[in-house]
C-alpha positions as CSV (number, residue, x, y, z in Angstrom):
1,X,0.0,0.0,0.0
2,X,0.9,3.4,0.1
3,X,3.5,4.9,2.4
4,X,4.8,8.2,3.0
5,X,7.4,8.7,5.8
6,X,8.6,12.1,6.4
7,X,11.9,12.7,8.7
8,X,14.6,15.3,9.1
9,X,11.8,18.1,10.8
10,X,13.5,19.7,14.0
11,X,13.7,23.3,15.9
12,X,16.0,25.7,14.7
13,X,16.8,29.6,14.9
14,X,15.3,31.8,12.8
15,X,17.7,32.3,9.6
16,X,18.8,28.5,10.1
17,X,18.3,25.5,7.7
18,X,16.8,22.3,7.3
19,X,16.9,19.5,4.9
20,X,13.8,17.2,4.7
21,X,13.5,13.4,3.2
22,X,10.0,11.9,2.1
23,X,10.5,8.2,1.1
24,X,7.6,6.7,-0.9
25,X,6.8,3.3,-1.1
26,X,3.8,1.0,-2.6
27,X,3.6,2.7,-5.9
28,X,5.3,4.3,-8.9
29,X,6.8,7.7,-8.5
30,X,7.7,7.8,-12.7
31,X,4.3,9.8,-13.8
32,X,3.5,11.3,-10.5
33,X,4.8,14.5,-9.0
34,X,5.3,14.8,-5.5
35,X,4.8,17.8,-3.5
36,X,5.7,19.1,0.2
37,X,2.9,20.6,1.8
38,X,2.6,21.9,6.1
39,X,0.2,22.5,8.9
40,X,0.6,25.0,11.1
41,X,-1.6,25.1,14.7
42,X,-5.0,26.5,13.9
43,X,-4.1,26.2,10.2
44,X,-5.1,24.4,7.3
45,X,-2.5,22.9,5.1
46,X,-1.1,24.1,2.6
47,X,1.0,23.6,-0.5
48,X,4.6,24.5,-0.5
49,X,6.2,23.1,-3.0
50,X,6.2,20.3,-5.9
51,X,8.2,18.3,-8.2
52,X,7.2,16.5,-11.2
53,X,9.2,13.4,-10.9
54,X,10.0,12.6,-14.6
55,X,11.5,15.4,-15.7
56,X,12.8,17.9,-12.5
57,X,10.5,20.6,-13.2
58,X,9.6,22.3,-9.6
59,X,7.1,24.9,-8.6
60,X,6.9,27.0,-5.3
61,X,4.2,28.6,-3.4
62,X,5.5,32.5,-3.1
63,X,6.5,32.1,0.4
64,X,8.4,29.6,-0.5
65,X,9.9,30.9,-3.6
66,X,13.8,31.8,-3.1
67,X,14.3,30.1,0.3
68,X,13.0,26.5,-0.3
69,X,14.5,24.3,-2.9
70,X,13.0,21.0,-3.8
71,X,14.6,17.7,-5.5
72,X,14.3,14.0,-6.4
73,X,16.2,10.6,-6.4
74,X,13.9,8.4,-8.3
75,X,15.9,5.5,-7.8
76,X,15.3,6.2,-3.8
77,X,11.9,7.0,-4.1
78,X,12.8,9.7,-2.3
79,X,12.0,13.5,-2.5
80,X,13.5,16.8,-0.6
81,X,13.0,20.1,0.6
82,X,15.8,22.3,1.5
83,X,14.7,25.2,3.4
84,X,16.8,28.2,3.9
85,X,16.4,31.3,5.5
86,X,13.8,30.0,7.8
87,X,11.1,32.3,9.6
88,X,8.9,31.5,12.5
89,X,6.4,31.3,10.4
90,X,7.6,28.7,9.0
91,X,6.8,26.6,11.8
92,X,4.3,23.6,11.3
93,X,4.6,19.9,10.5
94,X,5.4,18.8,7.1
95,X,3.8,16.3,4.9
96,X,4.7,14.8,1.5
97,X,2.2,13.8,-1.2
98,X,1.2,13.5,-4.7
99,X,0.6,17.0,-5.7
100,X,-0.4,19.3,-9.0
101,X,0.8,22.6,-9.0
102,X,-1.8,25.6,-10.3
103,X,-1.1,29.4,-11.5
104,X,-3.3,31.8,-10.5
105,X,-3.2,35.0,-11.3
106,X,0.6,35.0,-11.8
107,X,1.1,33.0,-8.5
108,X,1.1,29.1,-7.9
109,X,-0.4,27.2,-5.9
110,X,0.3,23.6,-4.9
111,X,-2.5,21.1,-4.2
112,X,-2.6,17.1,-3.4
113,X,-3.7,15.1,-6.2
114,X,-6.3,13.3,-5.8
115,X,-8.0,16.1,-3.6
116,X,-9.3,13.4,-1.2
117,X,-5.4,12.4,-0.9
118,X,-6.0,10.0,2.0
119,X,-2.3,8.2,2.3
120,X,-0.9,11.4,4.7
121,X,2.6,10.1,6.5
122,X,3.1,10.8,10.2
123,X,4.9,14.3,9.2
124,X,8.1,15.6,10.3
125,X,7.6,18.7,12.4
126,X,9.7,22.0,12.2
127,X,9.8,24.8,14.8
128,X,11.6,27.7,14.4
129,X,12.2,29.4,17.2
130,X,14.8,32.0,19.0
């Protein structure tokens, strides 16, 4: 079956980085992209980033844009989020999943495909903090 784990989360200052791992299992990453998405307390999810697996291409949301860099290893099943320059508001827990990436209005937005993606991983949380 599906499994997404999520690891490499942990508190750091403000202006600090952090490198985070999503390893897929139970199906084919080839014609899927994967995305990174977070939950803040008292928040809904959100997009924040997403790759499309066969061919590299990325696309932020704008507060992610600049700061947070995402990549692949297909043979590892395994995608990343690099995040620099980290805020406090940046602080949540973050999930990987399939994802489709939307422009609006000259600004993208990152969604989980299906919409009733139900195959969530534990989540790795992040806390940035002084």
């Amino acid at each position: 079956q599906v499994q997404l784990v999520e690891s490499g989360g942990g508190l750091v200052q403000p202006g600090g980085s952090l490198r985070l791992s999503c390893h897929a299992s139970g199906f084919s990453l080839d014609s899927v992209a994967m995305g990174w998405f977070r939950q803040a307390p008292g928040k809904e999810r959100e997009g924040v980033s997403c790759i499309v697996m066969s061919d590299g291409n990325t696309y932020y949301a704008d507060f992610a844009e600049g700061r947070f860099t995402t990549s692949r290893d297909n043979g590892k099943s395994e995608v990343y989020l690099q995040m620099n320059s980290l805020k406090p508001e940046d602080t949540a827990v973050y999930y990987c999943a399939t994802c489709r990436a939307q422009g609006i209005r000259g600004h993208i937005f990152v969604y989980p495909t299906p919409p009733d993606f139900s195959s969530w991983g534990q989540g790795t949380q992040v806390a940035v903090s002084s």
